[in-house]
C-alpha positions in Angstrom: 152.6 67.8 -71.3 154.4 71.0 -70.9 158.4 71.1 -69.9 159.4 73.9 -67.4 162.6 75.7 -69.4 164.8 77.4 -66.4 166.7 80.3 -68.0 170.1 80.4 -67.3 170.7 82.8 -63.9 174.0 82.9 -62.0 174.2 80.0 -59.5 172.2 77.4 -61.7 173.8 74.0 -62.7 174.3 73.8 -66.7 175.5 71.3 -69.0 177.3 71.9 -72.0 175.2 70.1 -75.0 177.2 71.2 -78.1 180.7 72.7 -79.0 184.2 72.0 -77.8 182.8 71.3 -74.5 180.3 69.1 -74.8 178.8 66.8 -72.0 181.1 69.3 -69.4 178.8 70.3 -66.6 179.2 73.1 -64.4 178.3 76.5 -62.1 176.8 79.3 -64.3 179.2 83.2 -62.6 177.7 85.9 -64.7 174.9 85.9 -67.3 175.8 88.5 -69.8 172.1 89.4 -71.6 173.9 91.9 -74.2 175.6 89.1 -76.2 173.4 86.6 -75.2 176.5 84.1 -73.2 176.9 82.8 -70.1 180.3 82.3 -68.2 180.8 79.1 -66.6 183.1 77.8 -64.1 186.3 76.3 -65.2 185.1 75.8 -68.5 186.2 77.6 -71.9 189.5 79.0 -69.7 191.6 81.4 -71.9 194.9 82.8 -71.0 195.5 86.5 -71.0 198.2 88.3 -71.1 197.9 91.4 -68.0 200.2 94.9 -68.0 202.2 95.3 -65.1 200.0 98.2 -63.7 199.9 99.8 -59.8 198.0 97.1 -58.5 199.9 94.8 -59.8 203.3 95.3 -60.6 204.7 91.9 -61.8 201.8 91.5 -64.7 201.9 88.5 -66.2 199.6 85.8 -67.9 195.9 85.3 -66.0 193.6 82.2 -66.7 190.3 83.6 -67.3 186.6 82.1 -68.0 185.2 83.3 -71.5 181.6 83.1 -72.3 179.7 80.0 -74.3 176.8 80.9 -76.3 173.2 80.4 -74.5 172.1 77.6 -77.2 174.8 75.5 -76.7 174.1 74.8 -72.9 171.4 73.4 -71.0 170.4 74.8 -67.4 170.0 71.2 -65.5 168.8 72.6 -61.9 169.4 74.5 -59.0 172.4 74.3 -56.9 
């Protein structure tokens, strides 16, 4: 019997299976290869602080997705 292992790709489903998140499921955004994490949507939410700048001149503090290590999730299937 041999398993099919889905590598984690932007769009797939994933459950988290260790870490502060565990049992969370959701949306794999970007897969960064480099560092070897994915980001996933709504989960591991961080809030940075952003420089008034041209584009935006009010700055401010920005809820942003940070990336979970590849061995702690589990790619589930295709959405």
């Amino acid at each position: 019997m041999s398993k099919t292992k889905l590598k984690p790709k932007a769009g797939l489903e994933a459950k988290i299976i260790s870490g502060k998140f565990k049992g969370q499921i959701g949306k794999i955004i970007n897969v960064i290869n480099k560092t070897n994490k994915v980001v996933i949507e709504n989960i591991n939410v961080a809030k940075k602080h952003v420089k008034p700048t041209q584009e935006n001149p009010t700055g401010g503090i920005v809820n942003k997705e940070k990336g979970i290590h590849i061995s702690n999730i589990k790619v589930i299937s295709n959405v």
